[in-house]
N, C-alpha and C positions, 0 to 999 in steps of 0.2 A: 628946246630941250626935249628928250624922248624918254618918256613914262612908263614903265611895266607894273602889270599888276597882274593878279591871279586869282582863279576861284574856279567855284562850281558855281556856284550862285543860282541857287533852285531851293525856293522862289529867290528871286533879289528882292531887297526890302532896306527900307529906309538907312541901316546901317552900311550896306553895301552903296550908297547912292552916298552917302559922307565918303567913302573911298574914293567912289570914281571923281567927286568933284574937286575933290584935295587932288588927284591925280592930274582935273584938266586945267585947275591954278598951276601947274609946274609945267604943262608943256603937251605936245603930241602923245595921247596914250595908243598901247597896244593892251591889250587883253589875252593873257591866256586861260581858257576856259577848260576846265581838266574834260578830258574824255570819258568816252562811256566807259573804258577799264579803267582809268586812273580815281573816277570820281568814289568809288566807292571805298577805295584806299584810303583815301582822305578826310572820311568822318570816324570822329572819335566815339560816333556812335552809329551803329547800324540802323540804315533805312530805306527806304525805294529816293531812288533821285531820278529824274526826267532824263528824255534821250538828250543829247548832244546836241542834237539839230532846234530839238522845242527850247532848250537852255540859251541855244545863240540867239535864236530869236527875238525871245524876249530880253536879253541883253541887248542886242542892236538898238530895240525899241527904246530902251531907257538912255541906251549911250547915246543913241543922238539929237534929243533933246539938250543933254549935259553939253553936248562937245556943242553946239550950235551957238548957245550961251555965253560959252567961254570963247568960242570963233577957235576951236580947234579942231583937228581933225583925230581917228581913231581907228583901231584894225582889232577884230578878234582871230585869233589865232585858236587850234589845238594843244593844249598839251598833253605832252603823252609820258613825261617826267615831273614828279614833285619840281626839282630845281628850274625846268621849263627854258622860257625864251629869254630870263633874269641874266642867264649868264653870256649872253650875246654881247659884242662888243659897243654897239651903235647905244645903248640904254644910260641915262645919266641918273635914274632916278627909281628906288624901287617901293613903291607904295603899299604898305603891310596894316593888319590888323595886332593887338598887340599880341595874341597866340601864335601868329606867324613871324614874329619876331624873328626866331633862332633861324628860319629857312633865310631869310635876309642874309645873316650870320653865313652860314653854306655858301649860297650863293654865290655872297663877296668872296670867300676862300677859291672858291672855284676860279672865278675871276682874275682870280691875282695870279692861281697855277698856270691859266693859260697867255697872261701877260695882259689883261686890261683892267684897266682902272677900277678901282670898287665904286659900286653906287652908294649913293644917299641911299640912305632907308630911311623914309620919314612911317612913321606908326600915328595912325589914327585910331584916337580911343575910341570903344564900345559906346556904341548908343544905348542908352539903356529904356524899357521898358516901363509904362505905368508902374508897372510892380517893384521897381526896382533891380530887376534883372537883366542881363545882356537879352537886345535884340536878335534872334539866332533863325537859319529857314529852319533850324531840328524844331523849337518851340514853335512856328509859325505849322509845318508840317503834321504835329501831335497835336493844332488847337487849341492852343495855350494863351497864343499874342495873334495880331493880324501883322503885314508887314509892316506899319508906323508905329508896333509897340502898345495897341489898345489890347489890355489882358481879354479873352474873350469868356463868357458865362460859359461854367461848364454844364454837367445834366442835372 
């Protein structure tokens, strides 16, 4: 089976690492990694995100330990659209957080316009936090959590 999944993932952290491994239970992932125009798009809150190139990077790094694990294999792509490589024909499976729900939603629509099958969208819940708040890189980036969710002493 062939996996899609999406982000910016800057930093990736522990709640991102619950996506990709729900993703390499179901099959071969692809990764699209928003670009350096699209990523800032896509925060519901404004901040500095990493280039493109340091973002894959360190993505590769964590994906293939996961895929080695799982004995699967994995490709990051660019994206340069919200809707992305989701609406490719080859994908049986689209792997979402529960915010990213509704793009799931899109997605499939899109799919079915152009005559292929809808994916699965399985949603993996929020990790959450010492504090009880979602794991997020906005909070890990302000100094708030680190990436496994330890709230960090502020001044």
């Amino acid at each position: 089976m062939d996996v899609a999944l999406g982000g910016t993932f800057d930093p990736v952290h522990d709640g991102h690492r619950r996506l990709f491994e729900r993703a390499f239970e179901l099959g071969d992932v692809t990764v699209g990694l928003t670009s350096d125009e699209l990523a800032p798009k896509t925060r519901h809150e404004e901040r500095t995100v990493r280039s493109f190139d340091d973002r894959r990077a360190d993505l590769e790094t964590e994906l293939e330990a996961i895929a080695t694990e799982y004995d699967r294999s994995f490709e990051i792509r660019r994206l340069e659209e919200p809707t992305g490589i989701a609406t490719e024909p080859q994908f049986d499976y689209l792997v979402v957080s529960p915010e990213t729900r509704s793009g799931g939603e899109r997605i499939n629509e899109i799919r079915r316009e152009r005559g292929h099958d809808p994916l699965e969208v399985v949603v993996v819940p929020h990790l959450r936090a010492d504090d009880g708040d979602i794991i997020s890189s906005t909070r890990i980036v302000h100094g708030e959590i680190d990436e496994h969710g330890t709230v960090l002493e502020g001044d």
